[in-house]
TIGU-362394 format. One record per residue: residue in one letter; x, z, y of N, C-alpha, C, O, CB in turn. Coordinates in steps of 0.02 Angstrom, whole numbers, plus 50000, padded with zeros to 5 digits. Each point is the difference from the previous one (the first is absolute). Glycine has a CB too. Layout:
REM TIGU-362394
aXZYXZYXZYXZYXZY...
This chain:
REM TIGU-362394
x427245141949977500614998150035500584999749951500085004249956499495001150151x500984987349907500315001549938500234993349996499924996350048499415013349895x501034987949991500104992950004499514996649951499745001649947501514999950086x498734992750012499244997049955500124991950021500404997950042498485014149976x500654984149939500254993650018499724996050049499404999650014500905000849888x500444995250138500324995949951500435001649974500254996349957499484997450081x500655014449983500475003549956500004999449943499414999449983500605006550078x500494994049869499835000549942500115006449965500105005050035500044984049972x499875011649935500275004949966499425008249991499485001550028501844991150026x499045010649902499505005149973499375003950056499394999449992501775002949921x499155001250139499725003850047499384993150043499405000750011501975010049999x498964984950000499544992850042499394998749946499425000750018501774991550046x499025005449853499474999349969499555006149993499414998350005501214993149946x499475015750040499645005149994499315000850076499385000150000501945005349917x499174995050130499455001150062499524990949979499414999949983501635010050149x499384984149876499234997049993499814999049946499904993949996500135001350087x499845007449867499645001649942499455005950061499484998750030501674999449828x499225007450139499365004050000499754996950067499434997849987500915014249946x499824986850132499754998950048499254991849992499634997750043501865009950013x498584990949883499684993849975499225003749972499424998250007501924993849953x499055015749994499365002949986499665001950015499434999849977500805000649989x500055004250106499745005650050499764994050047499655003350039501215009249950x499104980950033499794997350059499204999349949499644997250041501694995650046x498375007949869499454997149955499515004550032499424998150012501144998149868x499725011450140499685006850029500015001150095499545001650039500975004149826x499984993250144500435001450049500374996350065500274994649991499715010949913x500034997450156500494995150012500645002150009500195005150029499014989150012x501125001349932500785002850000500534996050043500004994049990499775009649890x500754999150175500524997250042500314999849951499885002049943500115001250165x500624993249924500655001849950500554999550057499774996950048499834997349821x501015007650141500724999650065500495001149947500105005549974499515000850156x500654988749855500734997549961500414999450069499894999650060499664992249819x501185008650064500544995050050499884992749996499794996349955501145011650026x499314990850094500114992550006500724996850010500515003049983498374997950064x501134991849986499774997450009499374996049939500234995749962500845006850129x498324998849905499764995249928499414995650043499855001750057500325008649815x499604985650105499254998049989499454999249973499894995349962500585003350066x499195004949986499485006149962499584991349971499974995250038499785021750069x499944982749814499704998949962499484995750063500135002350056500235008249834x499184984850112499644995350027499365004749987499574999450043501144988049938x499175016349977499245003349968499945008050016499625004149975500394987149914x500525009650162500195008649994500325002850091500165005250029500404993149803x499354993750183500665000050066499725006250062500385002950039499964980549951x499025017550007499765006250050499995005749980499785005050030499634989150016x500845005549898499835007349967500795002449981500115005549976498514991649963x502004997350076500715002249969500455001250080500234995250030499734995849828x500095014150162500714999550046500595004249980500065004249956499224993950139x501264998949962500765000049972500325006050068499775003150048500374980649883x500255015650048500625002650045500464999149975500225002549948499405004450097x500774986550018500804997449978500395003350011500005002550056499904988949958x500545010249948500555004349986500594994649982499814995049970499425015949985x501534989650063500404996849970500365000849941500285005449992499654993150100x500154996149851500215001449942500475003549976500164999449940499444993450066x500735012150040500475004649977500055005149972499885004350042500304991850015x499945006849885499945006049947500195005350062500475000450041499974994149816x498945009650129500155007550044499714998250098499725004650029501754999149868x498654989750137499805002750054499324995449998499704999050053501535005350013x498464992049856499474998249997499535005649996499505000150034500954990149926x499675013350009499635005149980499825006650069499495003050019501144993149846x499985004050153499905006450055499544995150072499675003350040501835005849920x498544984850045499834996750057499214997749969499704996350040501684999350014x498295005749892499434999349962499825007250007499425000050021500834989849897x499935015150077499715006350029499795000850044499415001649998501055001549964x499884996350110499895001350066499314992850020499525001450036502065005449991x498494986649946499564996050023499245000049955499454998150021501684995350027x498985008849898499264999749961499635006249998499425000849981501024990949944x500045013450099499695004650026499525000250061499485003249996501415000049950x499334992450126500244997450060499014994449988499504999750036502595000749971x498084996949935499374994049976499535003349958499564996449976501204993150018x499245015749992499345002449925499705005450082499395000749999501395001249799x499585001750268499745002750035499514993950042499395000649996501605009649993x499294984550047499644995450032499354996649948499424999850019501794998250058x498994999749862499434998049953499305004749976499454998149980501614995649983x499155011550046499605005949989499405000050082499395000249994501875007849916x498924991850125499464999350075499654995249985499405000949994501275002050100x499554991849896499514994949966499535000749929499384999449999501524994650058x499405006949903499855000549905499635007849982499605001549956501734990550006x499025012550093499615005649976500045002049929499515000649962499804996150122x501425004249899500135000249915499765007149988500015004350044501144987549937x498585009449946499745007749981500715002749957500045005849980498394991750003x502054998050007500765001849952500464997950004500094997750057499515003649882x500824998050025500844998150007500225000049934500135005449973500155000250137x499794988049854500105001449937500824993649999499984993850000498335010849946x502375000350052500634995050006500195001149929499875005249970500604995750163x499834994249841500324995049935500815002350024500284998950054498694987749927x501275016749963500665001950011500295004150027499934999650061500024993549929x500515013049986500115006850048500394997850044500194994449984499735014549941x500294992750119500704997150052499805000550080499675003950035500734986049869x499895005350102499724997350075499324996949996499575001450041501614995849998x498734999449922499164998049991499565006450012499584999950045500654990649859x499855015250057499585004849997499905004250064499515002550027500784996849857x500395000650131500055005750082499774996050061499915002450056501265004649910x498734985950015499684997350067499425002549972499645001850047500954987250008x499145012049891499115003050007500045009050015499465002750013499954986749873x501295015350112499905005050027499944999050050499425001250019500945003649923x500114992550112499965000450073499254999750022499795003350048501394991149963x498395001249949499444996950022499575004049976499434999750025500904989749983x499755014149954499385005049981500145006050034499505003649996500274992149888x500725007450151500275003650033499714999250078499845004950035501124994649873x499004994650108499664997750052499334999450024499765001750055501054994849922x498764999249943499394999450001499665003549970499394999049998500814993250021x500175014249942499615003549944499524997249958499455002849993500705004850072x500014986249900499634999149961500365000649943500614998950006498714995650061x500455007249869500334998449928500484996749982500034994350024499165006649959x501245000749980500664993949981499915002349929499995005949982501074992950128x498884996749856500064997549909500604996749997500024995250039498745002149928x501815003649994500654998749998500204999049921500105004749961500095002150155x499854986649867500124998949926500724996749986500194994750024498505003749960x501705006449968500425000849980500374990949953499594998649957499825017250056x500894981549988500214992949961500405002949933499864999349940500324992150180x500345011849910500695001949947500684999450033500375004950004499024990049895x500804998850129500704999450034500105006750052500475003650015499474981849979x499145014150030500295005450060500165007650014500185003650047499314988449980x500305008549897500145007049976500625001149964500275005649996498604995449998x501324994449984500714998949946500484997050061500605001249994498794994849863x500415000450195500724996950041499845001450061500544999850029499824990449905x499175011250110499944999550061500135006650023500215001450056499074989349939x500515015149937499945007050007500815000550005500135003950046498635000049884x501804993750042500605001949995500644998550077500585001550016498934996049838x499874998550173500374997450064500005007450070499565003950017499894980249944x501135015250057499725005650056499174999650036499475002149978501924997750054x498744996950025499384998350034499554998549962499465002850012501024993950067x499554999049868499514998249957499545006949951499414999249985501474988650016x499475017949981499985005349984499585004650041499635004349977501344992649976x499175001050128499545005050036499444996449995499615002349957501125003550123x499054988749952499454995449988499445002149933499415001749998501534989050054x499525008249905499475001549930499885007349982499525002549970500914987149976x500045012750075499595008750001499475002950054499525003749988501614999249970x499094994250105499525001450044499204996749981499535003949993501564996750093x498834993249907499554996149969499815003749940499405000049984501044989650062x499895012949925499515003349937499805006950015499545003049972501054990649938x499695008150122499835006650009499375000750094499825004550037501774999449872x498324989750089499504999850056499484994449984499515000250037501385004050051x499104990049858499284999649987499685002849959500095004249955500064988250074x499395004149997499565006649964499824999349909499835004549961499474996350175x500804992349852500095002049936500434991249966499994994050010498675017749987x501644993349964500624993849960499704995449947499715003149956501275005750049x499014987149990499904996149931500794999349979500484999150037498284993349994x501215008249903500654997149946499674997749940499555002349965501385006250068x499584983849966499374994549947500265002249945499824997049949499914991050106x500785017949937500245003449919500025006850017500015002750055500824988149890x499185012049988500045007850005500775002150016500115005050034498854996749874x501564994450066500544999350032500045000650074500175004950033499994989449876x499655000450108500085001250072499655006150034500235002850050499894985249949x499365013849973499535006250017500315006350002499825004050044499324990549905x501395007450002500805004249997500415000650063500065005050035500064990649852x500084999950120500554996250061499494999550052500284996250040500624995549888x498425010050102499884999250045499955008950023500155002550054499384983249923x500235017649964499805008149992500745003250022500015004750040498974994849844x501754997350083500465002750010500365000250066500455003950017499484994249876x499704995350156500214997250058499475006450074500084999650061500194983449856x499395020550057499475004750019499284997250017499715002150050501255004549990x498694987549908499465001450003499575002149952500105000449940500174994050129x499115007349969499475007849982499554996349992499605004649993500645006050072x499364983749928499504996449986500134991449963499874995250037499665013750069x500674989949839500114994049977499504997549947499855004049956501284998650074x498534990049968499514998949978500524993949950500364995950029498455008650077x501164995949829500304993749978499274994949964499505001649967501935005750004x498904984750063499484995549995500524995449993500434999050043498485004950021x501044992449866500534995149984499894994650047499574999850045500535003049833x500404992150105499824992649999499494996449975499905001249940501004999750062x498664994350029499584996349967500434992849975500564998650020498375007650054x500724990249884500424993749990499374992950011499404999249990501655008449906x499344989550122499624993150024499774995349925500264999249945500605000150186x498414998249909499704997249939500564994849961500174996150044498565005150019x501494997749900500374994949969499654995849940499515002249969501455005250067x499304987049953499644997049952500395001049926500594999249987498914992350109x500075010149869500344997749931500194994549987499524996350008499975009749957x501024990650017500054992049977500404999949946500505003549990499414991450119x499764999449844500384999349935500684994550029500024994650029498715007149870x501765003050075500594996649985500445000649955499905005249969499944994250113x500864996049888500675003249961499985006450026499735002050052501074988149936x499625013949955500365006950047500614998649978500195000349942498975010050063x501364987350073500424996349979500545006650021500475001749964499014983750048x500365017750049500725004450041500005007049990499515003349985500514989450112x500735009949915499845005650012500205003350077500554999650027499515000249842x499485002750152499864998150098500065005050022499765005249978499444987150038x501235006850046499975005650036499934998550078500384996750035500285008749871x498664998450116499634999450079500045006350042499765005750000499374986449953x501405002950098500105007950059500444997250051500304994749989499745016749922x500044992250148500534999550037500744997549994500225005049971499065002150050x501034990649983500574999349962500505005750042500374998350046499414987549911x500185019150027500355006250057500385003249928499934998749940498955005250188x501735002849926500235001549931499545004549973500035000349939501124998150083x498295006350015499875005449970499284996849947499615004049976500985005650139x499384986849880499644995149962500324997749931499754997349951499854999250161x500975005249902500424996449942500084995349951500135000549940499875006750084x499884986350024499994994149932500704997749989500094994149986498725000650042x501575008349976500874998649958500055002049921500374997849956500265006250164x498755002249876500025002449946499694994149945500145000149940499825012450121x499504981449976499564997849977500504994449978500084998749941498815006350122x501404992049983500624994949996500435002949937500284995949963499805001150178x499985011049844500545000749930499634998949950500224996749953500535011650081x498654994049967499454999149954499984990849973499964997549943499315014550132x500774985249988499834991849956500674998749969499994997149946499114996250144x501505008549936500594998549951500055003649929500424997549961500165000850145x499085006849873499905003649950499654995349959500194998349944499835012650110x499344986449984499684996049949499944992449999499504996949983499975012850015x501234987250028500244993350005499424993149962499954994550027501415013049970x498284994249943499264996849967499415000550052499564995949984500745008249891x499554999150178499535003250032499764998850060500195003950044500185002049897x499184989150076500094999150081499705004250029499495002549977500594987550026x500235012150068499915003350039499974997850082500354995550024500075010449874x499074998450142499684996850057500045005150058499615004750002499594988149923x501265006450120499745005950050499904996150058500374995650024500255014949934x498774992050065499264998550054500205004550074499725005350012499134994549869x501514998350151500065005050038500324997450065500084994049990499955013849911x500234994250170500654998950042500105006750019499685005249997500174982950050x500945009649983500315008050042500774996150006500224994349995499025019749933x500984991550083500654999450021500544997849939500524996850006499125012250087x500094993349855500465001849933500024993149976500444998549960499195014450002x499834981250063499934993349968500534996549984499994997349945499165002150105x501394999949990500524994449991500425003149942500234997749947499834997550183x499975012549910500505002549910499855001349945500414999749954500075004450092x498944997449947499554998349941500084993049986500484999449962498695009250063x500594986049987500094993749998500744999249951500044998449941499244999750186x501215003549918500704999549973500065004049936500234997449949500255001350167x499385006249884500005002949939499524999149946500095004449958500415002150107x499094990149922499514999349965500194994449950500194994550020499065010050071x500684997349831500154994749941499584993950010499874999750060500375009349854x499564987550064499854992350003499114999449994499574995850016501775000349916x498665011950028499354999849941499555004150069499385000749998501225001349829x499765000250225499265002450067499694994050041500354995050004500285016750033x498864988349987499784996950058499775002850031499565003949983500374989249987x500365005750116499745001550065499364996850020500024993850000501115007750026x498235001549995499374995850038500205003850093499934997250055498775002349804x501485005650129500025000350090499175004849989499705000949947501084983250126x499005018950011499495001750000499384996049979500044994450024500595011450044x498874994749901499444997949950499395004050009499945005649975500894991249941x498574999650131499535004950008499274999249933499415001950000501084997750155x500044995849781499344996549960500245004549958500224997349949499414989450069x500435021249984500235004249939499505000149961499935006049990500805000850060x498784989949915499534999749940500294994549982500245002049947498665003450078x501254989349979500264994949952500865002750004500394996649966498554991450060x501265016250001500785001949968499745004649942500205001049942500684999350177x498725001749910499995008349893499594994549979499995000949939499765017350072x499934976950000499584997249942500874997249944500245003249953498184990950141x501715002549921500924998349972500345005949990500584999149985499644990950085x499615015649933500635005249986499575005249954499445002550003501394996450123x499865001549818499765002649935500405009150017499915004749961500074980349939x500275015450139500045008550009500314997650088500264994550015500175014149823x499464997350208500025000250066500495007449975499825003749954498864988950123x501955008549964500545004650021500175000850057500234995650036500105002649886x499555009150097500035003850067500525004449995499985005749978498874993750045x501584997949999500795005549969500055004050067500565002550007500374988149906x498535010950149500245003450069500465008149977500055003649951498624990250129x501575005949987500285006749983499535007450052500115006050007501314985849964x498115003850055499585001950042499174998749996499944994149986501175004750070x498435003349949499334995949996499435005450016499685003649962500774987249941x499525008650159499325004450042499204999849932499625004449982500894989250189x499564997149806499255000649977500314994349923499965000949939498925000650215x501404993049888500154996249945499024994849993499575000149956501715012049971x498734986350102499414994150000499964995349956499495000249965500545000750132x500554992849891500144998649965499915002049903499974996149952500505002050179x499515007249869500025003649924499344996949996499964995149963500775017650028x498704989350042499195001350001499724992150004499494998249970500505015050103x500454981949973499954991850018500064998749910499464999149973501324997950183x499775002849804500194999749970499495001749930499694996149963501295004450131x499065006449904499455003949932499174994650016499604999549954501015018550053x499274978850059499284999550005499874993649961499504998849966500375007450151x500804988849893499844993549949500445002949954500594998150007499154990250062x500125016649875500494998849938500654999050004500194994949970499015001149990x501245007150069500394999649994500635006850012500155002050057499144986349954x501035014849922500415003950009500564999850030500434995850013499065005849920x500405006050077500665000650058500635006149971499915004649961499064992850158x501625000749913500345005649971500525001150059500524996850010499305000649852x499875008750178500205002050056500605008949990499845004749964498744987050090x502075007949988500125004150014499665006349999499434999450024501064992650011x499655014949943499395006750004500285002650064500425004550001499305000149863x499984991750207500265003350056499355000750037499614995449987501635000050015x498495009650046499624999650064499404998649961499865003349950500984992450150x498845000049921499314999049976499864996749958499404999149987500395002550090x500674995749889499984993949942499885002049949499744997049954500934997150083x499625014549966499755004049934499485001649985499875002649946500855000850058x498714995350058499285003549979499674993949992499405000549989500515011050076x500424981049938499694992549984500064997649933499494997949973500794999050135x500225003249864500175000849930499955004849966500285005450007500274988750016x499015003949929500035006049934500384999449941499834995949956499125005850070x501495001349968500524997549964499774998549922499745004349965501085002350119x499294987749899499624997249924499464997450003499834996749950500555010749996x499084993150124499374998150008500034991450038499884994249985499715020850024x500614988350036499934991350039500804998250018500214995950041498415005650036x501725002649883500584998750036500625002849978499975001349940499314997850142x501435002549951500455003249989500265003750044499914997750056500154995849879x500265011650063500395002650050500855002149975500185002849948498535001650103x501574993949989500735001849989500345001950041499805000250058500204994049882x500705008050042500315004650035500754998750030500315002550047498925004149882x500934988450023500544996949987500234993149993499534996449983500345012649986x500604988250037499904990149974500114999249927499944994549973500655000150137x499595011349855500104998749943499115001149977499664994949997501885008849994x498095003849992499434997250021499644995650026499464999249972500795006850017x499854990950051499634994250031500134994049948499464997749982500695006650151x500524991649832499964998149955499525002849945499395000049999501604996950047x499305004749925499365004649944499184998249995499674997349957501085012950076x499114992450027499094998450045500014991749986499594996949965500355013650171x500574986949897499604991250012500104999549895499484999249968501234991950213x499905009449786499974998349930499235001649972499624996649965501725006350023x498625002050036499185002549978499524996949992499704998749948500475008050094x499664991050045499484995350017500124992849971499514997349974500315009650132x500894989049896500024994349978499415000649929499594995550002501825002050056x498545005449906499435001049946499294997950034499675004650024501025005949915x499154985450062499354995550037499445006649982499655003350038500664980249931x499755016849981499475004249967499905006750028499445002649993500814991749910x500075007750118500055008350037499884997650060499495002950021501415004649918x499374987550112499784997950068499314998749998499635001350047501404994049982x498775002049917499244998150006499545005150015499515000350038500704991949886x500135012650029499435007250002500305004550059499595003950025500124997249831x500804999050164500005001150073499814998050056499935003650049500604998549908x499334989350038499774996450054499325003450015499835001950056500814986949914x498925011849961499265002149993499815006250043499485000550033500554995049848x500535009950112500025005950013500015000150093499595002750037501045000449827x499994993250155499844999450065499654996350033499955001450060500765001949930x498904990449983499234997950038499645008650003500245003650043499504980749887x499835018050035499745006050017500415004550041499685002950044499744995549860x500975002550093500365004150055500044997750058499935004550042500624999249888x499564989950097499894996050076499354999450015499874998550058501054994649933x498625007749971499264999550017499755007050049499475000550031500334992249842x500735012250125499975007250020500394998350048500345004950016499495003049888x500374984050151500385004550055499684992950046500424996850031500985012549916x497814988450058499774998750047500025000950074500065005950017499614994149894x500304995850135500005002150075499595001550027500065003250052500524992249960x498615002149955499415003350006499995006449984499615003150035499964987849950x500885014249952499835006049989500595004150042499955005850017499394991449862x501204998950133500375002950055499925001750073500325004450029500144991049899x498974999650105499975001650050499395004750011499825004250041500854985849981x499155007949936498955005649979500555009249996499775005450018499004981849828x501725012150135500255007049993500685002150084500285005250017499514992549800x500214995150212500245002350069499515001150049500135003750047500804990549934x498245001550010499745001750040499785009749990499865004050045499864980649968x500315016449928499905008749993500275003650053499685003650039500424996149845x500774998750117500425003850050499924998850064500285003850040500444996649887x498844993750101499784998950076499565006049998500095004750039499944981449987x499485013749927499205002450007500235007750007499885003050053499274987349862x501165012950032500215005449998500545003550085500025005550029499814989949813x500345001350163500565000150076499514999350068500025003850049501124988549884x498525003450062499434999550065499545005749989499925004050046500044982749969x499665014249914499715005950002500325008050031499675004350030499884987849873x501015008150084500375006850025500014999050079500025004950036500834997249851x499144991750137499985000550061499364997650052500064999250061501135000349899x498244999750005499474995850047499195003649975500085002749946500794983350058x498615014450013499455001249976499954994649958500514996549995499035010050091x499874991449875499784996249969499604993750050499904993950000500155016349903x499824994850132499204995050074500664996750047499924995250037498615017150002x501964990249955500504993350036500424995049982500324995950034499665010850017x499954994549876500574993749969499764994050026499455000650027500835004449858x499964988850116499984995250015500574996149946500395002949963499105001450161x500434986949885500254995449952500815003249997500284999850055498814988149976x501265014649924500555000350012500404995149988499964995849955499805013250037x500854991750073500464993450002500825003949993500095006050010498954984950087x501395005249887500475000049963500564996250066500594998849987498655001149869
């Protein structure tokens, strides 16, 4: 349960990644928000609950109804778990419901919702109650695994991000790119001072949000805008270093997208980005913009990117969705075992 597509963005690509791996074993539901229209290859297996697009009474009116829908779907589906994408209101519609149906709730941690959702009042009770009532947490960083322990939970399993097959492709390495949200806590203004620093240098940010038009306005001659881009293997095939300047980052995906075709990165040392980059190995970390200059002077040296590029192919080879979900199905197996004989399991559904 969670956002998934035709939703976009980090939390939507993660559930159908794994929900792609786990259907090979399994059968798996899925109950997003709507209004959407579920995929032509998936349409009996995806339901919604419409909620209206409003920050805050989307979320509380997605509690009370998918709670309201995982109880009615369950008489039918006969689910053996409850596994919700995101702490918040996503997650506490699977307390109510495990509260109800006593079955298992698996509750995996993103990042925003521990760093922003946790800071909101209501949003604050939500994610503490939820952690402190499923039965067991995933956090895709050890970071977040901190911030979930400090929030009071007693059982946290960390299981990164997997990354999607991408192709290698030979191209120039013409940009220096930056892929993300265009939000502030993302911070591509920093990325925008960065291309005026290096006025010789083209630069590419891959992204939408709110920040677009003023970014736009503020941006030297030497950036280009693509807007959202779901062909991110031919953007790093063209980009000779990738920069993640967030001031925030649950997992940082991107770093790992990035290291898998060769290509270095030189990310902020915040949240989880610090355990993605090894500083000197596949990458950089900094602290500062004056640092952050420094890092890209570095890499412009083709020769050091090269042997960094090398470094992070082997390192993305370590964040498969086949070995990610082979290590979520553990935490089903392990969670149904505490609660079922062996002579009654049955196919588990999701």
């Amino acid at each position: 349960m969670g956002h998934y597509p035709p939703h976009k963005g980090g939390v939507a690509n993660h559930t159908d990644s794994l929900v792609k791996e786990l259907r090979k074993r399994h059968e798996v539901y899925v109950l997003t928000y709507g209004p959407i229209k579920p995929r032509e290859f998936e349409k009996e297996r995806v339901y919604q609950v419409k909620v209206p697009p409003i920050f805050g009474l989307r979320g509380i009116l997605f509690v009370l109804l998918a709670f309201l829908k995982i109880v009615k779907l369950h008489k039918k589906l006969n689910f053996e778990l409850i596994h919700t994408h995101y702490i918040g209101t996503t997650s506490y519609a699977g307390v109510l419901a495990k509260k109800k149906l006593g079955i298992p709730l698996i509750v995996t941690a993103h990042g925003s919702d521990l760093d922003f959702m946790s800071n909101l009042p209501l949003g604050r009770y939500f994610v503490k109650d939820s952690i402190a009532k499923g039965d067991v947490i995933i956090a895709v960083s050890h970071y977040l695994k901190k911030r979930a322990l400090s929030l009071g939970a007693k059982r946290v399993k960390v299981i990164p991000n997997g990354i999607r097959a991408l192709k290698l492709r030979r191209a120039a390495k013409r940009y220096i790119t930056f892929i993300g949200a265009l939000t502030s806590y993302k911070d591509p203004k920093t990325f925008i001072r960065l291309a005026e620093y290096f006025p010789d240098e083209k630069f590419l940010v891959v992204g939408d949000g709110p920040l677009m038009e003023e970014l736009k306005t503020m941006a030297p001659p030497n950036v280009k805008f693509l807007g959202y881009r779901e062909d991110i293997d031919t953007i790093l095939a063209e980009s000779k270093i990738l920069i993640v300047p967030s001031l925030r980052e649950g997992f940082g995906l991107v770093v790992v997208e990035a290291n898998s075709l060769g290509v270095p990165v030189i990310g902020r040392a915040v949240g989880g980005i610090k355990e993605l980059i090894r500083d000197g190995k596949n990458g950089y970390l900094f602290k500062d913009f004056d640092e952050l200059i420094e890092r890209v002077e570095l890499l412009l040296d083709n020769k050091k990117a090269l042997k960094m590029g090398k470094i992070g192919r082997r390192i993305g080879e370590k964040y498969t969705w086949e070995k990610v979900a082979e290590r979520v199905e553990r935490v089903y197996t392990e969670v149904l075992g505490e609660g079922h004989d062996d002579s009654d399991k049955h196919a588990r559904r999701r």
